[in-house]
Structures are given as C-alpha cells and as structure tokens.
N, C-alpha and C positions, 0 to 999 in steps of 0.2 A: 504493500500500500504506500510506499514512499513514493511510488513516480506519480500517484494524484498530488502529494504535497508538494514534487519540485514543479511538477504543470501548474498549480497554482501559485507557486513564486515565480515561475516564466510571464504567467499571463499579467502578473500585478506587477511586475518590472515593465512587461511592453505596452502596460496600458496607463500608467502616471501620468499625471498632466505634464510634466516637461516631453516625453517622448512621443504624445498628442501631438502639442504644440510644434516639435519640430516636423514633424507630418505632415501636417497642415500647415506649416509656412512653406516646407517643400512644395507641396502639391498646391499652393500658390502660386508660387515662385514660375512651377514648373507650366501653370498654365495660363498665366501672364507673358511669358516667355513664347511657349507656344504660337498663339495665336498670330506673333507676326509672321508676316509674309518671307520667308528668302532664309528664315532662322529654323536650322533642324535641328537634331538631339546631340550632335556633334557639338554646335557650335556653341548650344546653351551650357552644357558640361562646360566646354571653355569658359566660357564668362560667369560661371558661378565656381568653377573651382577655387581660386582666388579667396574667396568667400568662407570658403570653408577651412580653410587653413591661415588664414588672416583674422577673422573672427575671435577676439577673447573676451569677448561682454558675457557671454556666456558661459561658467565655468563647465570644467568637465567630471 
C-alpha cells in the first residue's frame, strides 16, 4: 500500500499553486506567442529560453 501514498505525494507536489501557476503562464506564454503569423515552435523556444535561465524573481 505504499505506492497509493507516494501517488499521493506525486499528485500534491504537481498540483500546488506554484507548479499551477507556472503552467498556466507557460500555456500563456505559449499561446500568445503562437498566434503570430511567421512564428513556429522553433522560434518561440528561442525567444523564451533566455527567460528561463535569466529568470530569478522566482526562487527555486
């Protein structure tokens, strides 16, 4: 009966409001990005990577 207890510390780790929130600014991000014209998934990668490794407002 241990693996119902670690699936319940999986599911409550990937569902906290901080790992929400980065979610859902991704899948912002990701579809704000989208929508222009000439910009595919290549080039949004490039222009958010930057971002993600430059980033420290938010700890880790």
């Amino acid at each position: 009966m241990e693996i119902f207890g670690n699936l319940a510390l999986g599911f409550e780790q990937a569902l906290s409001w901080s790992n929400l929130s980065y979610c859902f600014i991704g899948v912002l991000l990701g579809t704000l990005i989208g929508v222009l014209p000439g910009l595919g998934p290549v080039v949004t990668i490039a222009m958010l990577l930057p971002i993600t490794f430059g980033c420290r407002r938010f700890p880790r």
